[in-house]
C-alpha positions in Angstrom: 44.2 -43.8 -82.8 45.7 -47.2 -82.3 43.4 -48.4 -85.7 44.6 -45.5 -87.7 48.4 -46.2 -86.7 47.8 -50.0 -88.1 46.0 -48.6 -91.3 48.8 -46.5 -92.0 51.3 -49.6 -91.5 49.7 -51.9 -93.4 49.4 -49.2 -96.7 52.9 -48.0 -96.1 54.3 -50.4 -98.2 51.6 -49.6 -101.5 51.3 -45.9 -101.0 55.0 -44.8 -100.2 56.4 -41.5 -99.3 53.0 -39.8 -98.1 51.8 -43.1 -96.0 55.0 -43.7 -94.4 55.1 -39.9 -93.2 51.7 -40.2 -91.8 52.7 -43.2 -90.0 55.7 -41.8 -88.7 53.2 -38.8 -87.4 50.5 -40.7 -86.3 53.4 -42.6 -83.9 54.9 -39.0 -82.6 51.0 -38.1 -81.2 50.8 -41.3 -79.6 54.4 -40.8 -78.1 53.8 -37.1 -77.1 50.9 -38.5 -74.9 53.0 -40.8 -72.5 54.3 -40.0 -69.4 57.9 -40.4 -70.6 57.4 -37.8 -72.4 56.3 -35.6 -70.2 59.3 -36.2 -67.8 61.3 -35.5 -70.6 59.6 -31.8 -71.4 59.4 -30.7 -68.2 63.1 -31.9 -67.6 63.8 -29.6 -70.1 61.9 -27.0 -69.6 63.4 -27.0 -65.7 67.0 -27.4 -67.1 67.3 -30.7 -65.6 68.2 -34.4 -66.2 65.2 -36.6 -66.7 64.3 -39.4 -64.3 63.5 -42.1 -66.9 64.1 -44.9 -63.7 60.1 -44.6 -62.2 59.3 -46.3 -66.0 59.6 -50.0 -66.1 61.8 -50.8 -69.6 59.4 -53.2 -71.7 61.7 -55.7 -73.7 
């Protein structure tokens, strides 16, 4: 996944429109996948605020 997310960058710029919308999809998957993301569903899902604070910030 991580190969086909640098592909897609790097031909962004010389294939336009389509590349830059699979790049922008190939970035949701890999976001979908964390555990932030998770919290944040089932936050939702259990009408609650998400804890965000067990997820060290990265700079």
């Amino acid at each position: 996944m991580a190969i086909r997310v640098l592909k897609s960058a790097l031909n962004a710029t010389d294939d336009g429109h389509a590349s830059l919308q699979e790049l922008s999809g190939n970035a949701t998957l890999i976001f979908y996948g964390t555990e932030e993301a998770k919290e944040g569903k089932n936050a939702y899902m259990e009408r609650r605020r998400p804890d965000f604070s067990k997820f060290p910030r990265k700079p």
